[in-house]
N, C-alpha and C positions, 0 to 999 in steps of 0.2 A: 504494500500500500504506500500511497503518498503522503505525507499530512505534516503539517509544521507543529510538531510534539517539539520543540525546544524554544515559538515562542518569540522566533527572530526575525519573521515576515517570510522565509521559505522555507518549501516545502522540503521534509527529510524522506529518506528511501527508506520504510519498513519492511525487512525483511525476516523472515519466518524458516528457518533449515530444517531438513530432514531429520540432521543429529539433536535436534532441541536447542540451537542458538538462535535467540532475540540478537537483532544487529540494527542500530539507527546510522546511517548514513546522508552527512551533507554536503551540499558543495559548494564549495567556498569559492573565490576566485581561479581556481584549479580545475579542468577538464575532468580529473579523477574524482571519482566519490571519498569521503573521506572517514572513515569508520568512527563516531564520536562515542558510541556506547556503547555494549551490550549485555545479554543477561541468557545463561544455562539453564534450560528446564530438561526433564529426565527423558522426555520422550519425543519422537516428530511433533512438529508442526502443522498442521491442518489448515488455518487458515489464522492473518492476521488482520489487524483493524486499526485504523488509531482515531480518535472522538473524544466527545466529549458525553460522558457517560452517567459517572459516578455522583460527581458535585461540580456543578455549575465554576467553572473560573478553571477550574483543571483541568487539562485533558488527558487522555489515558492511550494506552496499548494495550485491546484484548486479541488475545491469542489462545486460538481452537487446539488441542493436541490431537490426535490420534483417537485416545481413549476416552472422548469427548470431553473433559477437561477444558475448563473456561478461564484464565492468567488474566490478572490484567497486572499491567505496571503504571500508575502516575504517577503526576508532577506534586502530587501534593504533598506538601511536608508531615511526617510520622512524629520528629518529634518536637515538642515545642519548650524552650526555654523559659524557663523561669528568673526571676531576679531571684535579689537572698531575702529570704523571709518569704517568700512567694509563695501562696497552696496555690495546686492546681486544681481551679474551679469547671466542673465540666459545666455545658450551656443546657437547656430543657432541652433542646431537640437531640443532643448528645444522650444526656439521660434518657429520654424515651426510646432512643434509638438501640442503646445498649440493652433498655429493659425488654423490648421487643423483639431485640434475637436470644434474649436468653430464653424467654416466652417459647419461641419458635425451636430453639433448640431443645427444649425440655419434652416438646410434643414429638421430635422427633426421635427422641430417645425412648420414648412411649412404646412408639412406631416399630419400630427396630423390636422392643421386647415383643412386642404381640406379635410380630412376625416369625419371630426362630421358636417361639411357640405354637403357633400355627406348624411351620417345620417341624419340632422336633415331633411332635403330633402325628402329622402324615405320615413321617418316615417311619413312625414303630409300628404302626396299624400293618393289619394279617395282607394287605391289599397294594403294597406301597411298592412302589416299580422302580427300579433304580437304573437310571440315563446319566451319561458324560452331557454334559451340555454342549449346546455346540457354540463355537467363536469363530469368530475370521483372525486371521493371522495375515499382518501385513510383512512383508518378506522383501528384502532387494538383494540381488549377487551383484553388485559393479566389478568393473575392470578400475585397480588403480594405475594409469599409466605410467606414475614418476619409480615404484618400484616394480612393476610388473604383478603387481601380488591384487588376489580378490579379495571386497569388505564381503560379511554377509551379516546381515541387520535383520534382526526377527523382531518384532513386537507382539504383541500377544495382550488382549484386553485382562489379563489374570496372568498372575505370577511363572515364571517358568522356572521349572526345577532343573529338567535335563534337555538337553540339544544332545542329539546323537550325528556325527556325520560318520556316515563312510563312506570309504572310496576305495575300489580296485588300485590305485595307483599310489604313490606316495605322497602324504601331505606334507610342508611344515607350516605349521598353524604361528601366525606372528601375534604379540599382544600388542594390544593398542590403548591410549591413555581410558576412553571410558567403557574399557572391558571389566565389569564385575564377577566373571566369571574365573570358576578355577577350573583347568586343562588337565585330563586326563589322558595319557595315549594308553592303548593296545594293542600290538603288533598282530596282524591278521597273521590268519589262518591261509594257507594256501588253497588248501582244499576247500 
C-alpha cells in the first residue's frame, strides 16, 4: 500500500513479506526507496493497509497474516510522561473503555468454558466419532539463486510438530536465522 504513515506530506511504500517483515519505505530526494522502519511478525503477510482506524489524529498499519490475524502498528504514543509528583489520571472515556473490555473479556472467558464442556461432553458419549480436522497448509519451495540452495516455508493454521522430508538422493539441509526447528538426519535404507 501507499499512505503517508510518517506525516511528512508523502506518500510511504507499505510493504507486507512473505517471511513476516512490516517495511515503510520513503523517498527522499533519491530515485531509491529508502527503508525508514520496520517490524517482524511470526508469520506471512496476507494483506497490508495503512489508515486511519483506531483514534482519530493517528494513523495506523493493519496487517492481515496468513492465519487471519489482524496487527496493527500506530503512531500513537504508549507511553506518556509524567512530571515529579504527577499521578497518572486516566480520562472517562479511558475508564469506560478499559471497563468494557474487561466486561467483554470476562464473557469470553465464559464462552471458552461452556464450550470444552460442551466438548469434553460429546467426546465421552457411547456415539462420539473421532476426525483429524482438516486445514490448508500454505507451502512455497523457491530457488535461492545467490547460493544455489532451496527455502521450503510451511505454514500451517495449528502448531506443527514434525516435517518429515525425504529424498532418494542426498540432502544437506542449511539452517537459517528464523528456523525454530531442530534437525534430525537418518541415513536411508537402500533397499
Amino acid at each position: 500500500d501507499s499512505f503517508d504513515i510518517l506525516g511528512d506530506g508523502v506518500k510511504e511504500l507499505l510493504v507486507g513479506r512473505d517471511d513476516g517483515m512490516i517495511e515503510i519505505y520513503n523517498f527522499d530526494s533519491a530515485d531509491d526507496p529508502v527503508l525508514r522502519h520496520d517490524y517482524a511478525l511470526s508469520e506471512s503477510i496476507e494483506s497490508i493497509q495503512g489508515g486511519c482506524v483506531g483514534k482519530d489524529g493517528y494513523d495506523e498499519i493493519l496487517a492481515a497474516t496468513y492465519s487471519g490475524w489482524l496487527t496493527g502498528l500506530t503512531t500513537e504514543p504508549v507511553h506518556r510522561e509524567g512530571g515529579s509528583g504527577e499521578e497518572l489520571k486516566l480520562s472517562q472515556e479511558m475508564q469506560s473503555k478499559i471497563s468494557s473490555l474487561r466486561s467483554e473479556l470476562e464473557q469470553l472467558q465464559i464462552k471458552v468454558l461452556q464450550e470444552r464442556e460442551k466438548y469434553q461432553q460429546s467426546s465421552q458419549s457411547s456415539t462420539a466419532v473421532s476426525s483429524v480436522p482438516a486445514f490448508s497448509v500454505n507451502d512455497k519451495f523457491t530457488l535461492n539463486k545467490d547460493d544455489a540452495s532451496y527455502s521450503l516455508i510451511l505454514e500451517v493454521q495449528t502448531a506443527i510438530d514434525n516435517v518429515l522430508v525425504q529424498s532418494d538422493a542426498p540432502l544437506d539441509l542449511l539452517d537459517v536465522d528464523k528456523n525454530s526447528a531442530v534437525v534430525s538426519f537418518s541415513s536411508c535404507d537402500s533397499e
